[in-house]
N, C-alpha and C positions, 0 to 999 in steps of 0.2 A: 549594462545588463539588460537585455530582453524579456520584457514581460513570458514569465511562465504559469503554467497550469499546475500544482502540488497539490498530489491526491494526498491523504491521512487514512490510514486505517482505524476506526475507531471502535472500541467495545461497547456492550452494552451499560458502561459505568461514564462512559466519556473519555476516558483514555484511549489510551493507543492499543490498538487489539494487538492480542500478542503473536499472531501469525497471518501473516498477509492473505494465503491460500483459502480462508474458512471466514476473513472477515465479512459481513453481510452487509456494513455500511462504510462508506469514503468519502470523509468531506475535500469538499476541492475546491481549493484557496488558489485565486490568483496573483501573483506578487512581482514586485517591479521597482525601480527605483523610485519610478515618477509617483508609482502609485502606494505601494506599500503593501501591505498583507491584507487582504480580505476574502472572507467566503465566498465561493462566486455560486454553489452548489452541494446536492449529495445526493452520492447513491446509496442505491439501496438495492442487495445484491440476492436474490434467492441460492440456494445450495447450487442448482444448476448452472446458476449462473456466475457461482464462486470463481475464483482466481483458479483455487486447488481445482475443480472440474474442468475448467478448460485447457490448463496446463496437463491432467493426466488424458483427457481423450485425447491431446496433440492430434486436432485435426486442423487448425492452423487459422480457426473462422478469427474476426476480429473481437474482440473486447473491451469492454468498457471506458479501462485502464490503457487503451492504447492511444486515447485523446489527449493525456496527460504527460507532461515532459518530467515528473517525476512523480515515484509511488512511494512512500513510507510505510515501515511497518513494524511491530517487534522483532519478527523472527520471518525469514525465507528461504527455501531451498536455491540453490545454483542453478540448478535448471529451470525453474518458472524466471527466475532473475537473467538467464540470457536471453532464455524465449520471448521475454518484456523489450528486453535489449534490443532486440533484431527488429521491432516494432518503432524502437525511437522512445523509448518509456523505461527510465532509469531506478530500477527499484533498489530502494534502501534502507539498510534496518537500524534501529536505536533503542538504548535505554528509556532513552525518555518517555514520559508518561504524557505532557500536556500536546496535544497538536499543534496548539500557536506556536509554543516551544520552540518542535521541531520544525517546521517550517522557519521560523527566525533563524532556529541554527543550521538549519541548512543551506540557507542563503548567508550567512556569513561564513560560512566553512569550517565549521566547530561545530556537526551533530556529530554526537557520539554513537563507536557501531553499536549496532545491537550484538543480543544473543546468537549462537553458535543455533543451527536451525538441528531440530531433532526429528529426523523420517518416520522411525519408527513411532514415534507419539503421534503425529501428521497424520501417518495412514490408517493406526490401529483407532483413532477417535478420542486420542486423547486431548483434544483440545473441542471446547463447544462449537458446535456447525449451525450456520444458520439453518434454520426452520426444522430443528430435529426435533 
């Protein structure tokens, strides 16, 4: 296996944020055979700079998350998830709560999926937005 770059979305409790679109922070772990799992980084994302705004202006500019060979997350829409797609940036959702976790299990191929993604919660604000 190839060393890859795995973003995390994470909340402000240290978990796994529950919707990829509004997370404001992504720790990105690089992992490997040789190497193993380590932090290599995080962002840190302003509203504008959110996943959700760049996927609804679809203007097509590059993203943070497109340096990453995969994105984790609680919950995501189908359309930010091909749009990532089309970049080379495999976003994926899970249960799980801890980041290491999910990065463990996803390199062994046993993360489990996440939540069913909710639009209407998304867009009405029912999940917290960074810097509201």
């Amino acid at each position: 296996m190839d060393d890859k770059l795995i973003a995390v979305a994470v909340g402000d409790d240290g978990d796994i944020a529950p919707h990829a679109g509004w997370a404001s922070k992504w720790m990105v772990y690089v992992a490997g055979d040789d190497i193993g799992v380590s932090l290599a980084w995080t962002l840190e994302l302003t509203r504008i700079g959110s996943l959700h705004e760049w996927h609804v202006r679809g203007e097509g500019d590059r993203h943070p998350l497109h340096d990453v060979d995969v994105a984790i997350a609680g919950s995501a829409g189908e359309g930010v998830k091909r749009r990532l797609f089309e970049r080379n940036t495999e976003l994926v959702t899970t249960t799980e709560t801890s980041p290491l976790r999910a990065v463990e299990a996803y390199r062994a191929g046993k993360l489990g999926a996440g939540l069913a993604h909710e639009e209407q919660h998304c867009l009405k604000g029912g999940v917290k937005r960074p810097n509201d």
